[in-house]
C-alpha positions, 0 to 999 in steps of 0.5 A: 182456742186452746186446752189446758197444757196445749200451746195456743195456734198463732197461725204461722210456721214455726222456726227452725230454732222452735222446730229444734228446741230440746232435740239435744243430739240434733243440736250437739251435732249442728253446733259440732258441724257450727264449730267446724265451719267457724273454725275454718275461717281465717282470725276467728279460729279460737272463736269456734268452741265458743260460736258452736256451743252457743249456736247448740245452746240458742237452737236447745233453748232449755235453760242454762243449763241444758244450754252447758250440756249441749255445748259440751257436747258439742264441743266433744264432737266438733274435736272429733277431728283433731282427735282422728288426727292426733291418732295418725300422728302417733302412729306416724311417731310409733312407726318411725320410732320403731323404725329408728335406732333400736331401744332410742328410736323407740323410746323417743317416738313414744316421748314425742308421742306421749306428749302429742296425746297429752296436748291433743287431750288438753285441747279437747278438754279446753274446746269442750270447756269453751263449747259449754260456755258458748252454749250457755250464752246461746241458751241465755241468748234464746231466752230474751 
């Protein structure tokens, strides 16, 4: 028997998605590491954002919307990584641009820098983007 606003016992366990609905930072986080896991396997690379946001957005189960939010999130965090790497990179092109022949050496490690950071920036903005479509898939996904 049920009150008013209480969910009715069914009398079994709930799923781990029902467990995880509207734990926002938990599934921005499961859909990261979901990101990371697709990302590794050969041929299905560019599918990553896509299958991590909509693992965050199926796992949310708030709507469309909420499902866009995790998923962008998500995917903000799954480009972590690339986002760590991108950071040594330049600081590989600034040292050995520092290194080289003086004021040119300089000027192009910081050239060949600048645009490491605009495309690593570019990336993040298209992963985020894919990551928040998936997670509205996702989202739809859980509502049928």
């Amino acid at each position: 028997m049920s009150t008013k606003g209480q969910p009715r016992s069914t009398g079994r366990e709930p799923s781990f998605a029902e467990k995880r609905q509207g734990d926002f930072w938990i599934n921005a986080l499961i859909g990261a590491v979901a990101t990371f896991v697709i990302g590794a396997l050969p041929l299905v690379q560019f599918l990553a954002p896509i299958g991590g946001g909509a693992v965050a957005g199926y796992l949310q189960n708030t709507g469309t919307g909420g499902g866009l939010k995790v998923g962008a999130v998500a995917g903000l965090i799954g480009s972590i990584p690339a986002i760590l790497i991108g950071i040594l990179v330049l600081g590989f092109f600034g040292i050995f641009g520092a290194a080289g022949a003086g004021a040119e050496g300089l000027l192009g490690g910081g050239l060949i820098g600048g645009f490491f950071l605009v495309f690593i920036l570019i990336a993040v903005a298209i992963s985020t983007a894919a990551s928040a479509v998936g997670g509205a898939i996702g989202a739809m996904m859980a509502e049928d």
